[in-house]
C-alpha positions as CSV (number, residue, x, y, z in Angstrom):
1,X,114.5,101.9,75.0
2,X,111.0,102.1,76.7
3,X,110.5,105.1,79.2
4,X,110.3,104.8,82.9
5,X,106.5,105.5,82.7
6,X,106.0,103.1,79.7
7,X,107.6,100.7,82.0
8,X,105.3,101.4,85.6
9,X,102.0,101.3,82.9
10,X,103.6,97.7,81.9
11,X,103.5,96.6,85.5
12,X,100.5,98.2,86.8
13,X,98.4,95.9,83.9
14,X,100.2,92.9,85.2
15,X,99.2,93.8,88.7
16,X,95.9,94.5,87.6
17,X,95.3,90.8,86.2
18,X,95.9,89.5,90.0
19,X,98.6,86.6,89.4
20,X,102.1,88.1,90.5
21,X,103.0,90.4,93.3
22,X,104.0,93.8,92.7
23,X,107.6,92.8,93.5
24,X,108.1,90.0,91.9
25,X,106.5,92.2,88.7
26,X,109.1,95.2,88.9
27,X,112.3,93.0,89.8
28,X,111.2,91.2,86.1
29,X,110.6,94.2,84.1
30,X,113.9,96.1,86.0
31,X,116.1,93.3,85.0
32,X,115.8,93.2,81.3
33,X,116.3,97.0,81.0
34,X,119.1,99.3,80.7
35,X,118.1,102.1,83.1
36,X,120.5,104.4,85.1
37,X,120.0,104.1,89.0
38,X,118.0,107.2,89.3
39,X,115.0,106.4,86.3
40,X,115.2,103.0,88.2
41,X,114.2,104.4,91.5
42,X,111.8,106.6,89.4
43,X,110.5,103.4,88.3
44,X,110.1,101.8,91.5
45,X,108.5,105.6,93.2
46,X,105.5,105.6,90.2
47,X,104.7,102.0,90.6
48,X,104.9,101.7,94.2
49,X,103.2,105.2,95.0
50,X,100.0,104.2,92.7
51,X,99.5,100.8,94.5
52,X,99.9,102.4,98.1
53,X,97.2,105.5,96.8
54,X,94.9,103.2,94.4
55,X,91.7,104.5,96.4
56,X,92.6,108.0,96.8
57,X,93.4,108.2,92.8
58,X,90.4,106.4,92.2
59,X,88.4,109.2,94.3
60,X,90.1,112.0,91.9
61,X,89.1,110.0,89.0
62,X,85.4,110.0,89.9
63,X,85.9,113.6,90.6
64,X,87.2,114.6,87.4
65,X,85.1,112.3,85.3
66,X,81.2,111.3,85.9
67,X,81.2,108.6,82.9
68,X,83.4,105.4,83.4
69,X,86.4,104.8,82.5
70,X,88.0,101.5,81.0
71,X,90.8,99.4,82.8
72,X,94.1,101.0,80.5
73,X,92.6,104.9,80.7
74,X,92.3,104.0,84.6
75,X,95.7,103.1,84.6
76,X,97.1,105.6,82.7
77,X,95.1,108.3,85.0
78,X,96.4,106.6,88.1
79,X,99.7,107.0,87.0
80,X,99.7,110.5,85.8
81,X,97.0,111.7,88.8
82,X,100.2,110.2,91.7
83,X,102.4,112.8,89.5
84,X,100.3,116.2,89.6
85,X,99.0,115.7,92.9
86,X,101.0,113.8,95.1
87,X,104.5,114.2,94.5
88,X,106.9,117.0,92.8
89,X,107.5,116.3,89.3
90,X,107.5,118.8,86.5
91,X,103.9,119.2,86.0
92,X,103.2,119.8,82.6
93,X,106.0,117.1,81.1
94,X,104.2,114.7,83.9
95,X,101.3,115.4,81.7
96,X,102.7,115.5,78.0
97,X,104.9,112.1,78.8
98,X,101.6,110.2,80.5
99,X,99.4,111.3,78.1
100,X,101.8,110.3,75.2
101,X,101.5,106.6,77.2
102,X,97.6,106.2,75.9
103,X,96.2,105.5,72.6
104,X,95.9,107.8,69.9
105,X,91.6,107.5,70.2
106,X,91.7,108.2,74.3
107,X,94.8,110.9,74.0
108,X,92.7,113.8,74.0
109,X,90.2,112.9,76.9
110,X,93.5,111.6,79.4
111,X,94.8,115.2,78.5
112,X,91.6,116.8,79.5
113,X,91.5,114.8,82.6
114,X,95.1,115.7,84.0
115,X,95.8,119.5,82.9
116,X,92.1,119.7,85.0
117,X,93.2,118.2,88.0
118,X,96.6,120.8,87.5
119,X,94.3,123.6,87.5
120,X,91.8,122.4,90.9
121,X,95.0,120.7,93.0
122,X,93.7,122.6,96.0
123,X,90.4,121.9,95.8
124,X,91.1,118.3,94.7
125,X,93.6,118.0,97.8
126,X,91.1,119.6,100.4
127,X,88.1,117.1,98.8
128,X,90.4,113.8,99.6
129,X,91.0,115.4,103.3
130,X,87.2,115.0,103.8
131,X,87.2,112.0,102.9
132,X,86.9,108.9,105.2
133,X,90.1,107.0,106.1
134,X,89.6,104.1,104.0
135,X,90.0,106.2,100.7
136,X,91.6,109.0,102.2
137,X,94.6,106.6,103.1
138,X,94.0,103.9,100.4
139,X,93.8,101.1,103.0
140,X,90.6,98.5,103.0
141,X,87.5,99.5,105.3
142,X,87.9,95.9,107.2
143,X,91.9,96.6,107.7
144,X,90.8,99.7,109.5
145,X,87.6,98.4,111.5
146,X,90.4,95.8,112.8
147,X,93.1,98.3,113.6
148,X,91.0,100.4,115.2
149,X,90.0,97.4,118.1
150,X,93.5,97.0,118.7
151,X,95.0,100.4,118.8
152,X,93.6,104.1,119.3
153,X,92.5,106.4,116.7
154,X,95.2,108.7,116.2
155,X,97.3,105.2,116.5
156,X,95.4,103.8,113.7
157,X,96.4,107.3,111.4
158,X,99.7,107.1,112.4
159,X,100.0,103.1,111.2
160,X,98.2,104.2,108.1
161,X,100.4,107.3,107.5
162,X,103.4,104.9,108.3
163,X,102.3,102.3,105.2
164,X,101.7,105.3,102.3
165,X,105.3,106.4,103.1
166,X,108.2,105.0,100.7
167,X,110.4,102.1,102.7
168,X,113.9,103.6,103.3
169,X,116.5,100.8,102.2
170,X,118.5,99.7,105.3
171,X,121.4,97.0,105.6
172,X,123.0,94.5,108.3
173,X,127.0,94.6,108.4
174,X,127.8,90.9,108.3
175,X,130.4,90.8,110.7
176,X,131.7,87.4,109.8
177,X,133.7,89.2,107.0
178,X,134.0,92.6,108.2
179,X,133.8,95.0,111.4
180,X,131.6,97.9,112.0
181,X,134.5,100.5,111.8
182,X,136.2,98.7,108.7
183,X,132.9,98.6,106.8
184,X,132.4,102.5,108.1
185,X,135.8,103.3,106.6
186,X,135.2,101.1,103.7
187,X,132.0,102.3,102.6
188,X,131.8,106.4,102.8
189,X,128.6,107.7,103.0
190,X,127.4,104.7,105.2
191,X,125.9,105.8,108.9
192,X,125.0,103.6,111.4
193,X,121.0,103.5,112.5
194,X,120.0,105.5,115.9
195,X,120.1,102.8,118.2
196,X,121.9,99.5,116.5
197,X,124.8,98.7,116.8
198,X,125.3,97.2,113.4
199,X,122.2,97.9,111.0
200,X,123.2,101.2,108.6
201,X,121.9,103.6,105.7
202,X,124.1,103.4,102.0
203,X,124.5,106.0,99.6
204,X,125.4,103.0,97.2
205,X,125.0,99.3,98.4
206,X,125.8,97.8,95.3
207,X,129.7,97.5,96.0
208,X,129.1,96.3,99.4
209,X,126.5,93.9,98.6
210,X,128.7,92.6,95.8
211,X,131.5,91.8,98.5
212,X,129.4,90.1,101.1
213,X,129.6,93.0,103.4
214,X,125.8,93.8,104.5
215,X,122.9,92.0,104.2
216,X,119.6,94.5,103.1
217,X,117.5,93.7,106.0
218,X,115.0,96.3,108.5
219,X,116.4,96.6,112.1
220,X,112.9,94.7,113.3
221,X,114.4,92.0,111.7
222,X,117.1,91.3,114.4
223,X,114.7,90.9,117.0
224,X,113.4,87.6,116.8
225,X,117.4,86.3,116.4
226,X,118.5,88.5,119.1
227,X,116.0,86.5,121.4
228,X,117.0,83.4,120.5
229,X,120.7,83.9,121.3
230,X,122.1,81.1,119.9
231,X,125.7,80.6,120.3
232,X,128.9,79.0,119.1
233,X,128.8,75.0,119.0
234,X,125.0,74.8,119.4
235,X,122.4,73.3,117.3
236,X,120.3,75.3,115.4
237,X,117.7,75.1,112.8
238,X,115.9,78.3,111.0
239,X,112.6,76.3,109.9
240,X,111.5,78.8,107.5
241,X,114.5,80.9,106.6
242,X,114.6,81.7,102.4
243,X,115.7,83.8,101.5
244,X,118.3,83.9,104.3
245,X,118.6,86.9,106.3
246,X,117.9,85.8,109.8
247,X,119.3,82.8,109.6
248,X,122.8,84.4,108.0
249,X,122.7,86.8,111.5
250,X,121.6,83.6,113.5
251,X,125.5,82.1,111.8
252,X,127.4,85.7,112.5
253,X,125.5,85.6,116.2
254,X,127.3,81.9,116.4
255,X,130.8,83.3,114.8
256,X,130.2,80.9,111.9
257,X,130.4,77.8,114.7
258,X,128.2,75.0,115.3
259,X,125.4,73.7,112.9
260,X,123.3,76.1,111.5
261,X,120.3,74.1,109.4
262,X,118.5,76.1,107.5
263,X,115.1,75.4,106.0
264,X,112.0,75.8,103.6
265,X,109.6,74.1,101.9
266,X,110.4,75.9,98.4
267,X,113.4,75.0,96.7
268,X,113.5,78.2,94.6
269,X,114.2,80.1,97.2
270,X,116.5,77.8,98.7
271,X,118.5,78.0,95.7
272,X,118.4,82.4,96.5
273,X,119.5,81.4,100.1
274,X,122.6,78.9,99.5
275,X,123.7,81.8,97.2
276,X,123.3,84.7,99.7
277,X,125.1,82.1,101.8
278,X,128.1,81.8,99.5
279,X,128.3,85.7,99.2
280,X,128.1,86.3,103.3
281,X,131.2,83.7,104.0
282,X,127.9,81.1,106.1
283,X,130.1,78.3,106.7
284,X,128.2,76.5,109.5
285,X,125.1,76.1,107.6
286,X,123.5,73.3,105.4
287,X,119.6,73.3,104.1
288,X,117.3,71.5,104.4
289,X,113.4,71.1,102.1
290,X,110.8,71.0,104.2
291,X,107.1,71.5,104.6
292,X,106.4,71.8,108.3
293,X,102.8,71.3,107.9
294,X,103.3,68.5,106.1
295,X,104.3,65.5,108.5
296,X,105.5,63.0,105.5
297,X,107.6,66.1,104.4
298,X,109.0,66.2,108.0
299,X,109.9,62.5,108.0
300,X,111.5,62.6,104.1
301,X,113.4,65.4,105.9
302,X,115.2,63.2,108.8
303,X,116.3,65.7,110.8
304,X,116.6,63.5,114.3
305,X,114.0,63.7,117.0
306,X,115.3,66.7,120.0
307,X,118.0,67.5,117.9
308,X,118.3,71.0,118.2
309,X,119.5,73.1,120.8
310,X,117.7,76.0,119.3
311,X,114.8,76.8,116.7
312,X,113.6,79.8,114.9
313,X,110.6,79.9,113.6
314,X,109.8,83.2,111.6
315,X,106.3,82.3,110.3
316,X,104.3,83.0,107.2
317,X,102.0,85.6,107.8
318,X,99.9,88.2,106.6
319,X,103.0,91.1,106.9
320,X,100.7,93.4,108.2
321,X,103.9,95.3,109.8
322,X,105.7,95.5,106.5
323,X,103.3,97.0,104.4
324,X,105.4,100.0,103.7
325,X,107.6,97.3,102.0
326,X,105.0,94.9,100.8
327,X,102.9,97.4,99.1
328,X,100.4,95.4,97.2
329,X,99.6,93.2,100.8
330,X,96.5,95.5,101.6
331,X,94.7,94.6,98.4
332,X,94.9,90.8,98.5
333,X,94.0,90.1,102.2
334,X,91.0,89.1,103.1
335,X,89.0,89.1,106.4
336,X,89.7,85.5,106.9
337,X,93.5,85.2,106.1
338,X,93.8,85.9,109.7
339,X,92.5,82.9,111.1
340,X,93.5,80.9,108.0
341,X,97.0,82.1,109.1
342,X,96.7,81.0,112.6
343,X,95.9,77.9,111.6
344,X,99.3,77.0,109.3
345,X,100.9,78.7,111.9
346,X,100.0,76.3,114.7
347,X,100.7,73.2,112.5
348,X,103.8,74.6,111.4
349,X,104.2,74.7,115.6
350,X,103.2,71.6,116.0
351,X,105.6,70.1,113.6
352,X,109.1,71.0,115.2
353,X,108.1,70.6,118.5
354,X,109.6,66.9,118.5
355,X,113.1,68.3,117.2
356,X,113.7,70.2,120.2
357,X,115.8,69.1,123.3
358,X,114.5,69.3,126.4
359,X,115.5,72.4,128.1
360,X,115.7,73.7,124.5
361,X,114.5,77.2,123.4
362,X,111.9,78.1,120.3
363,X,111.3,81.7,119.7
364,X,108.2,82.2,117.3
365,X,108.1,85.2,115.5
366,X,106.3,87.2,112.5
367,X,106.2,90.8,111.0
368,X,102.3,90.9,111.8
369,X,100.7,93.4,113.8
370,X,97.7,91.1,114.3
371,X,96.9,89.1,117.9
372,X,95.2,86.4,116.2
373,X,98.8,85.4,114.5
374,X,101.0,86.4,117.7
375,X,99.7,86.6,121.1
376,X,96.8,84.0,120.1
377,X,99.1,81.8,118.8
378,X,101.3,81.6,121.6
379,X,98.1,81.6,124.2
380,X,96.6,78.1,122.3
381,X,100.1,76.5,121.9
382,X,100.9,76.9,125.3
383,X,97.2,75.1,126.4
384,X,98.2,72.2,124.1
385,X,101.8,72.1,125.1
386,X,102.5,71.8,128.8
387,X,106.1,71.1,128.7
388,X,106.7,74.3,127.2
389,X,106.6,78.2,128.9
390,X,106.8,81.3,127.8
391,X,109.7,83.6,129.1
392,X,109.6,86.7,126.7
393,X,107.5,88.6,123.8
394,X,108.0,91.5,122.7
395,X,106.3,93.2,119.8
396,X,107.6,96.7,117.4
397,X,104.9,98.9,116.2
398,X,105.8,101.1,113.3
399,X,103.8,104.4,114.9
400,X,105.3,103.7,118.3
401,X,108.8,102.0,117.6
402,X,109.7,103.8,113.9
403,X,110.5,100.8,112.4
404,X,108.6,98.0,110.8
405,X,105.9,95.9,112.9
406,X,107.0,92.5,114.3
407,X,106.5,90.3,116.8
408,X,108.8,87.5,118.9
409,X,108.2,85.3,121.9
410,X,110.8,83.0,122.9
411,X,109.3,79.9,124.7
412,X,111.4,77.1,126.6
413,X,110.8,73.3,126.7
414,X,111.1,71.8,130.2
């Protein structure tokens, strides 16, 4: 059976060739292998703690080696540099197992490399601390140019300090098959979150997942639902809702009453959703394709003009406030996604405006941190859109709130 290690090495060379997302790449290689919960979360620690630290590690490798390396030695050093000097493994199997990952002909020189960098930690260490904040906290230069117009310095090492830190796993009792003190009683070791009332921590999910109990979501999450308040008997349509959390809260918020239409415009995922559906006891819901930029997909959908009572739109985005969770996001944006996303954004706008009742409510939400895909949005659909207002926004900042970054503003139709 291949190692953990062998295993992270296989996925950071698929990441490296740029086609597949880092999660998508470990949920494929974790699946067809036999490991034990804790050498899959030792899995998931390696590959994940290399992608948030790729320019830091890079730094070391320039430190402990003036000639350049090839892509695979990279990789290996990556890997076995995050072990020696960034988290507490045995050191010198660290070493012996990552070196025993290379070929026979570079063996010797990625042994060199690492028992080096065990014997100058501290002076390695105090080197990256020197260093500016786009390699000392592996984030791009532009990500930090932008973050630091929109929030204060010590803000901007917080929010970066925030993303290098491993995403706690957090869950949602569903409440249309259980209560808060059943599934406390059911599930020892389960606490619920400071300030919720229904999101928890698990010792082990797996049992309760199985069951339909919980739903793995962040409490940020609950936001942009909680806004909307939809309610039993209403109308209700979740434009972009695979792979289903909101909208399953948005059915438990209407005590499985009502319609509850729930969409996207990739049937893939709807496929993940109707089955989350089955599993959580959704009753009130049917799906729905639909491309929302797309106005011939609109039509092929025939969902009724002013239809629905309600809409929530959680938008594509560039998931600048989840990237903790999303930990390849900060390598493939660019300085343009931004606008590029507040473009589809605004179509995507556009397009369920005519499903909406008068005296209906939308609430527009995303887990960006960026004004040009929240408050911008809002500002220029507004000036387009003078039937509509805007009676609430709120937004969570990870180094303020403790939590992941989102954004919601709920906006009326007159």
């Amino acid at each position: 059976m291949p190692s953990s290690r062998s295993l992270v090495l296989e996925a950071l060379e698929r990441w490296r060739r740029g086609t597949e997302f880092a999660d998508k790449i470990v949920a494929d290689i974790l699946v067809r292998t036999a490991l034990d919960s804790s050498d899959r979360a030792f899995v998931l620690e390696l590959f994940y703690g290399v992608l948030r630290n790729l320019s830091l590690l890079d730094f070391w490798i320039a430190k402990l080696r003036s000639e350049p390396v090839d892509s695979v030695a990279r990789d290996i050093l990556r890997l076995g540099l995050y072990q020696v000097l960034l988290i507490e493994t045995a050191a010198h199997a660290a070493v012996f197992e990552t070196v025993e990952l290379a070929r026979p002909g570079l063996r010797s020189l990625i042994n060199a490399i690492l028992r080096r960098a065990l014997r100058e930690k501290d002076a390695l260490t105090k080197a990256a601390d020197n260093q500016p904040r786009p390699i000392r906290f592996s984030t791009p230069e532009f990500l930090i140019e932008k973050w630091s117009r929109q929030f204060d310095a010590a803000e901007v090492v917080k929010l970066c300090q925030w993303n290098n830190r491993a995403a706690p796993v957090y869950a949602r009792i569903n409440q249309i098959k259980t209560t808060v003190s059943e599934f406390l009683l059911r599930y020892p070791g389960s606490a619920l979150l400071p300030e919720t009332h229904n999101f928890i921590t698990l010792r082990a999910p797996d049992a309760a997942l199985r069951a339909g109990d919980c739903y793995i979501q962040d409490p940020s999450t609950a936001l942009a639902c909680e806004m909307l308040r939809p309610v039993s008997g209403e109308t209700v349509l979740d434009a972009c809702a695979a792979p289903g959390g909101k909208a399953a809260y948005l059915a438990e918020i209407m005590q499985n009453q009502g319609i509850l239409v729930a969409a996207d415009r990739d049937e893939i995922r709807l496929r993940r959703l109707r089955d989350n559906f089955v599993r959580l006891g959704i009753t009130n819901a049917r799906t729905v394709t639909c491309d929302w930029s797309d106005e011939k997909s609109i039509q092929a959908a025939d969902l009724g003009a002013h239809f629905f009572d309600k809409i929530l739109l959680d938008a594509p985005c560039t998931n600048t406030g989840v990237m903790r969770r999303r930990v390849d996001v900060r390598w493939r944006l660019r300085p343009d996604d931004f606008v590029r996303m507040q473009r589809l954004q605004l179509a995507i706008l556009r397009g369920l405006v005519p499903l909406l009742k008068p005296g209906g409510s939308l609430v527009y939400s995303t887990c960006s941190l960026e004004k040009e895909e929240n408050e911008k949005v809002i500002e220029a659909f507004l000036e387009e859109k003078r039937d509509f207002c805007l009676t609430k926004s709120e937004k969570r900042l990870p180094f303020r709130d403790s939590s992941d970054g989102a954004f919601a503003a709920r906006l009326e139709r007159m």
